[in-house]
N, C-alpha and C positions, 0 to 999 in steps of 0.2 A: 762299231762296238755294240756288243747285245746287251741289252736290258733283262736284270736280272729282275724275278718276283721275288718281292718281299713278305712273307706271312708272318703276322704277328703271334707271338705266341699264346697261347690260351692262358688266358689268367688263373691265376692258383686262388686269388683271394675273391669271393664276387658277392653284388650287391642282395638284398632279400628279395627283391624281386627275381633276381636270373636265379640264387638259390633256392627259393621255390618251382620255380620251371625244371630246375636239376632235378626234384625228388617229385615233379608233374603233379605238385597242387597248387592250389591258388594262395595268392599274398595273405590273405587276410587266414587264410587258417594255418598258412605260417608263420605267421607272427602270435597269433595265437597258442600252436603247440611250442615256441620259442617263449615266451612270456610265461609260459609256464612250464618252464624248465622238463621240457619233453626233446625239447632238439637242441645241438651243440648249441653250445655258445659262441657268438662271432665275434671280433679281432675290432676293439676300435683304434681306427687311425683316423687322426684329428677329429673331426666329427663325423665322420662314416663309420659302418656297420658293416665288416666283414666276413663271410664265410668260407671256412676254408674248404676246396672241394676236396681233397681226400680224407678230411673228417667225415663230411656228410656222401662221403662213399663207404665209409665203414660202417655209419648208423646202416644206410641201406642194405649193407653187409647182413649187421645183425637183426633188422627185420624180415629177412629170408632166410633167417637161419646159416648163414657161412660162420664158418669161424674167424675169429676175428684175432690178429695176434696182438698175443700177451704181452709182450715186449715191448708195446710202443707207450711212449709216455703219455697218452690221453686218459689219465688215471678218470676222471669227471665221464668219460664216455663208457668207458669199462664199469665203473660204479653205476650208472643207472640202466645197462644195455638190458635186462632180464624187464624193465619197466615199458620200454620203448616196447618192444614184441608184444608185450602183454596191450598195451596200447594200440599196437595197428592189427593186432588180432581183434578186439574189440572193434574199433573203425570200420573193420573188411566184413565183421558178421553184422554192422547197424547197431548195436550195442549203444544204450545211452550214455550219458556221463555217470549217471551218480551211478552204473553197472559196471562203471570200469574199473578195475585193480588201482587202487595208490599206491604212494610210493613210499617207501617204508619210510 
């Protein structure tokens, strides 16, 4: 009888640590831009804090510019997305905080 391999599948929801490694910065400055309502907001289950990855592939979306569709129900990610850009354009040229665009 052959042994089949079993691959788990990749998690849709995941912790701030693996979601920060997703968008390759460190914990602390994402907890950071999340605390201050700069990146989605994660899913609490029980007492965990979760991200969902095709949210925080859309943000990524919109910080390079793709389009991002309008159809989807992430009204929250669609309302701040023109802040986010403004934000990691800032970031990318060294820009300080108090240089950075708010948010309306």
């Amino acid at each position: 009888m052959r042994q089949q391999l079993i691959i788990p599948p990749t998690p849709r929801l995941i912790e701030m640590a693996h979601a920060a490694a997703f968008l390759g910065i460190g914990e602390r400055t994402f907890e950071t831009l999340w605390r201050t309502n700069r990146l989605p907001q994660p899913h609490r289950i029980g007492r965990r804090l979760l991200w969902d990855v095709k949210v925080l592939d859309r943000y990524v979306d919109a910080l390079s510019g793709l389009k991002v569709p309008e159809d989807t129900n992430e009204g929250w990610f669609l309302q701040h997305r023109t802040v986010y850009q403004a934000s990691f354009s800032c970031q990318v040229i060294g820009m300080g905080a108090r240089d950075r665009p708010r948010a309306a």
